[in-house]
C-alpha positions in Angstrom: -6.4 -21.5 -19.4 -6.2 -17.6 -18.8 -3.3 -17.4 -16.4 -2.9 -13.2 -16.7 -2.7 -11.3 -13.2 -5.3 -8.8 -12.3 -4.2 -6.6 -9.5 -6.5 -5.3 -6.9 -6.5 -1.6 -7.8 -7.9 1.3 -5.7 -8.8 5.0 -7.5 -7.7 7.4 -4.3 -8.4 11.1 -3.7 -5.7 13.2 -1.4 -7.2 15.7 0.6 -6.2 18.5 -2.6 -8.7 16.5 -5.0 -5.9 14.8 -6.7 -6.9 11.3 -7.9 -4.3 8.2 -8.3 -4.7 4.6 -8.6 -2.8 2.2 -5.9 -2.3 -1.4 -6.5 -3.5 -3.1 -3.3 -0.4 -4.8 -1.7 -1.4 -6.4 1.7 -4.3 -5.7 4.1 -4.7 -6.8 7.5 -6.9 -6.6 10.7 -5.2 -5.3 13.8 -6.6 -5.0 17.2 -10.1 -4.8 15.5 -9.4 -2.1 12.8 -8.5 -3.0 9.4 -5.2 -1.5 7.4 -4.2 -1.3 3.6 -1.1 -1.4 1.9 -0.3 0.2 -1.1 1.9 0.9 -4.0 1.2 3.6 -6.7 0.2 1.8 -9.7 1.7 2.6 -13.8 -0.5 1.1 -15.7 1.2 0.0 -18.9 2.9 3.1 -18.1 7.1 1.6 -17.9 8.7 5.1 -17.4 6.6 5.5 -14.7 7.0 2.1 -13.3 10.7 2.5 -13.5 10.7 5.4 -11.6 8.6 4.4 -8.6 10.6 4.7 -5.7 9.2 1.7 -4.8 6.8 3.7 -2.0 4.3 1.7 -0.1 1.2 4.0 1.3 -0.7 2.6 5.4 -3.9 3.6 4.8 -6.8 2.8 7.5 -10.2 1.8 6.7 -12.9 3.9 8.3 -16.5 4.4 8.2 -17.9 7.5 6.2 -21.3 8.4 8.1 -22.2 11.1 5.3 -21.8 7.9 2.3 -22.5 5.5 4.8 -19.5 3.8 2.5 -15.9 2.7 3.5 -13.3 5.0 3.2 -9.3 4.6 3.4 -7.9 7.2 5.4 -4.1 8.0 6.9 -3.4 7.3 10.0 -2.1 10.2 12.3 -0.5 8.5 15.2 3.2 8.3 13.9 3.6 5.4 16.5 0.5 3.5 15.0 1.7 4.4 11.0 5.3 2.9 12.4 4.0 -0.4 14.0 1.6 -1.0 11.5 4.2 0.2 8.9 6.8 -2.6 10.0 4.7 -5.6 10.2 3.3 -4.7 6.9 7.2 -4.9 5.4 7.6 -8.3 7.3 4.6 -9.7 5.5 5.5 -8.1 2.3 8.9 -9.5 2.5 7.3 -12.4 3.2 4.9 -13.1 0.5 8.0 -12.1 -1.8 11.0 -14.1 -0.4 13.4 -11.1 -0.9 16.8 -12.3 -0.8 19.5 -9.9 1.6 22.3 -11.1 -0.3 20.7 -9.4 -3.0 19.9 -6.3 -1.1 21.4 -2.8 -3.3 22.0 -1.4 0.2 18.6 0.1 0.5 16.6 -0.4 3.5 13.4 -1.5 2.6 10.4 0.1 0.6 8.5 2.2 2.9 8.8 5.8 2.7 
């Protein structure tokens, strides 16, 4: 039995043309749009991987009319990015059970 983890991974292009690939975190609908969360993604890459700050990337999905595909985009309301933002880190805490007493005195991982 093949018990190896295969992560969700997303190829993403910045507005500058510059392509990286995000392991898919969390996703969730909220009041009828749907959001992404992120994490930049080293594959067998362990320098890389050890210096990730540990950044987690809100994306919005949206609806591109010229590719009739869809597309994640940022999401401009600061407000929106913040609420969205902090119920993503409650689900990601979540799903992995961090432990406060363990906490190294930062405050989370969202940049």
């Amino acid at each position: 039995m093949d018990n190896e983890y295969t992560p969700d991974l997303y190829e993403l292009e910045d507005e500058m043309g510059n392509k990286q690939t995000f392991e898919l975190l969390d996703c969730m609908d909220y009041e009828g749009e749907r959001y992404y969360a992120l994490t930049p993604y080293y594959e067998e890459d362990a320098e890389g991987m050890l210096e990730d700050s540990g950044e987690v990337v809100i994306l919005r999905s949206e609806f591109d009319e010229q590719t009739g595909e869809e597309i994640m985009a940022s999401i401009e309301d600061e407000e929106l990015y913040d609420k969205i933002g902090a119920i993503f880190m409650e689900r990601i805490e979540e799903m992995f059970d961090f432990d406060d007493d363990e906490n190294d005195g930062s405050e989370g991982i969202l940049q």
